[in-house]
C-alpha positions in Angstrom: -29.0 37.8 9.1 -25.9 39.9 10.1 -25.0 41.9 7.0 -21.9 44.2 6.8 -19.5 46.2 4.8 -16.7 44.9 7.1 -14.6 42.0 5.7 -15.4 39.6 9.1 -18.6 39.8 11.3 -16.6 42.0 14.6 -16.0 40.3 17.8 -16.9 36.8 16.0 -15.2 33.9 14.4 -16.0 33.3 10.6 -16.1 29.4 10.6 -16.6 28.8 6.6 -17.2 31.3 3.3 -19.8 30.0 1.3 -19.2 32.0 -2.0 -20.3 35.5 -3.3 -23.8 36.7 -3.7 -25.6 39.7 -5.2 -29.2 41.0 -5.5 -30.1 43.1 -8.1 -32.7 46.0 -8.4 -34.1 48.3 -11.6 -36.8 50.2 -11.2 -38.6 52.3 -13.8 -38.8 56.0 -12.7 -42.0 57.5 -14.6 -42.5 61.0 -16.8 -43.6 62.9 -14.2 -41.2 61.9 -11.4 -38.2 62.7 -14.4 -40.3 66.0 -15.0 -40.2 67.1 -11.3 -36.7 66.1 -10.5 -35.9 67.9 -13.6 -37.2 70.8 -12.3 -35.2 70.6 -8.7 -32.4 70.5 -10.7 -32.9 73.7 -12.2 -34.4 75.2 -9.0 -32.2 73.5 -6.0 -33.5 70.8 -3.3 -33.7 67.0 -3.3 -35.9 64.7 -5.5 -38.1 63.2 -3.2 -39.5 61.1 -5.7 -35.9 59.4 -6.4 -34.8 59.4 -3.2 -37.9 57.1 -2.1 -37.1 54.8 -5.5 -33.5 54.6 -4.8 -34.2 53.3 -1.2 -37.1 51.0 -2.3 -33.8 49.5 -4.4 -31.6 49.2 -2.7 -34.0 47.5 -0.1 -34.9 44.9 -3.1 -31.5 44.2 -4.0 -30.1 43.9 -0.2 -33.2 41.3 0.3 -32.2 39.0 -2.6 -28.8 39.3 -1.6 -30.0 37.9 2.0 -32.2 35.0 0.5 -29.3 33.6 -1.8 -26.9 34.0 1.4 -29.4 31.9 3.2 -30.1 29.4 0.7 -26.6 28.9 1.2 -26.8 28.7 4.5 -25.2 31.1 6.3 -25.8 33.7 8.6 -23.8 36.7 7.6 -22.9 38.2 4.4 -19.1 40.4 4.8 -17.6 43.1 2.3 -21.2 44.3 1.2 -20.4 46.4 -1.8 -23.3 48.5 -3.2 -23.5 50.0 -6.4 -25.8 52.4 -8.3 -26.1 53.2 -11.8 -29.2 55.1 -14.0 -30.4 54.2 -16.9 -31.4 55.9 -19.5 -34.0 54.7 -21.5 -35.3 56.5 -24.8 -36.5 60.2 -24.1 -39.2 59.2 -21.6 -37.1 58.6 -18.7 -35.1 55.8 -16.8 -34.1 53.2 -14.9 -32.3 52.8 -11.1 -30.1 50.2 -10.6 -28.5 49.1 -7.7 -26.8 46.2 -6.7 -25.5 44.5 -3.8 -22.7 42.1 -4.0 -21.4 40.2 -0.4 -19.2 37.2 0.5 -22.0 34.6 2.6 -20.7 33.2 5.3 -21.0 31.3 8.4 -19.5 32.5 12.1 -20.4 31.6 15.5 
C-alpha cells in the first residue's frame, strides 16, 4: 500500500476517499533506558535506546494505520500526519506515543 504525506497519490487519479484512519503506538521505556538517556542529556550524544523505541512506534502505528486503510479497501492512504508525544508516568519513567492519522483512499 502507497502511503504519503502528500494530499493525492503523484502522477495518479484518486477515484474515491474512503474516510480517515489512524494507528496508534505507546510503548513503555524502562528505568534503565530513562537512566541512560538521562545521562546523554547531561553528557551530549543521542539516546540510542529511544531512538530504536521511537522507530519500533512509529512502525506499529503506521502498520495499523495500513490494516484499517485496507479493510476499507483502498490502496493508498494521503496527508499522513504523524505525531509524537511522551508520557510521563510516576517517577519510574514513561511512555512514547505516536500516532499516524491518513485519509484511505482508492486511485488507479
Amino acid at each position: 500500500m502507497l502511503i504519503t504525506t502528500t494530499p493525492t497519490v503523484p502522477g495518479h487519479d484518486v477515484i474515491e476517499a474512503l474516510g480517515m484512519v489512524s494507528g496508534e503506538a505507546i510503548l513503555g521505556a524502562n528505568i534503565f533506558k530513562d537512566l541512560f538517556a538521562g545521562i546523554r542529556d547531561i553528557v551530549g550524544g543521542r539516546s540510542a535506546a529511544y531512538e530504536g523505541e521511537l522507530r519500533r512506534a512509529k512502525e506499529i502505528a503506521l502498520q495499523e494505520m495500513e490494516n484499517e486503510a485496507a479493510a476499507l479497501g483502498a490502496n493508498a492512504i494521503v496527508g499522513v500526519d504523524l505525531d509524537y508525544e511522551t508520557l510521563q508516568v510516576g517517577q519510574g519513567g514513561g511512555m512514547l506515543m505516536v500516532s499516524a492519522n491518513g485519509t484511505a483512499v482508492r486511485y488507479q
